[in-house]
Structures are given as C-alpha cells and as structure tokens.
C-alpha positions, 0 to 999 in steps of 0.5 A: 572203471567208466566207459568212454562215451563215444559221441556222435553229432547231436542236436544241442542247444546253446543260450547267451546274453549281453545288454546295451547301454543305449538302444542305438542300431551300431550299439546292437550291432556291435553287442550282437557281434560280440556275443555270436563271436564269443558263443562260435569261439568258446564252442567251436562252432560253424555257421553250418552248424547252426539249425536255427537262431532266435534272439529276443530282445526287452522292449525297450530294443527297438533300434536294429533286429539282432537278426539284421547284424547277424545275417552280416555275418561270414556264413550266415546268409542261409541260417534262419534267424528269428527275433522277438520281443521278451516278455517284460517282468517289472524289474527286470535287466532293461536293453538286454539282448538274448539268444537262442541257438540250436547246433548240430555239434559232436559234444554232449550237454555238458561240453556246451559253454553258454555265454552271458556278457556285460550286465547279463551276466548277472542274469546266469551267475551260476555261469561266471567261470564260462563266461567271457570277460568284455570291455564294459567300456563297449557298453 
C-alpha cells in the first residue's frame, strides 16, 4: 500500500513554447498571451507565484521583447522578467518564442502541465496530450 505524500510548496519549474508567423510586435504580443494564459490556466498559477520569468526568443524575433507583453499582464508589474535570444541551431523551428518559469507552487514535478503551442509543439512531442489546442488561424 503507498503512502500519501503530503505536499507542501515547492519551487518548480514550468517551460512553454509557441511561434509567429511573421515577426510583428501585436503577433508577439498576442503569441506571448496566449502562451502565459494557457501555462497560469493548465497549472493554476498566480503572478505571486512566479519567482522569475525567462523568454528567448530565435533571432529572427526581433519585433517586441516577450517580457514587454508580459509585464502588460494583471499582476505582473513585480515578476522579474528577463528576454534572450536562442541559441541558433541551422535548421531549427525559425519565429519561435520560449519561456521559462520558475513557481513557488504546492504540486510535485510530475503535476507541472508544460505547454507547447502551434508549430512548437512539435519541439516536445512527447507532450502532445498536455498540450493546448489553438487556432492556427492566430498564427
């Protein structure tokens, strides 16, 4: 017979990705949204939460900082927010936006839904079933 584990809060970290179809600021605004809508709905997350955001972007993103939409969020004025630039691989998914949260939430590892929208899906495949269904019309 297994044990109820009793969780307490635990520093966890949560990834996501989405792409743009063009690199304009309202379409990575909008991409940026979305993703941080679905990644606080799938892990019932709160911007008090959040110890600290990091997005990358691939180097053809050059339109908006990610960070720029985000802090536009209810909440998020006092989250630090941090954007880079991905590393370019030859070959890899072009206008794709990426992010990094570290939470402070009651869950274990394995309860962490993380979300990979649009053409970024394919980049964690292994996590079709947790992934949100979008629009691609939004693209």
């Amino acid at each position: 017979m297994l044990e109820e584990i009793s969780v307490g809060w635990r520093i966890q970290a949560i990834r996501g990705a989405t792409t743009v179809s063009q690199n304009l600021a309202e379409d990575i605004a909008v991409a940026t949204q979305e993703l941080l809508d679905a990644i606080e709905s799938q892990n019932r997350l709160s911007p008090e939460h959040i110890i600290s955001v990091t997005f990358s972007v691939t180097q053809d993103l050059d339109a908006l900082f990610p960070a720029a939409a985000a802090r536009q969020r209810a909440g998020w004025d006092a989250v630090p927010l941090l954007d880079v630039q991905h590393m370019h691989v030859v070959g890899s998914l072009p206008r794709c936006i990426r992010v990094l949260i570290h939470t402070q939430v009651p869950v274990l590892h394995e309860q962490v839904t993380h979300i990979y929208l649009r053409d970024a899906k394919g980049l964690r495949p292994d996590l079709e079933n947790a992934a949100v269904s979008v629009p691609s019309s939004r693209d």
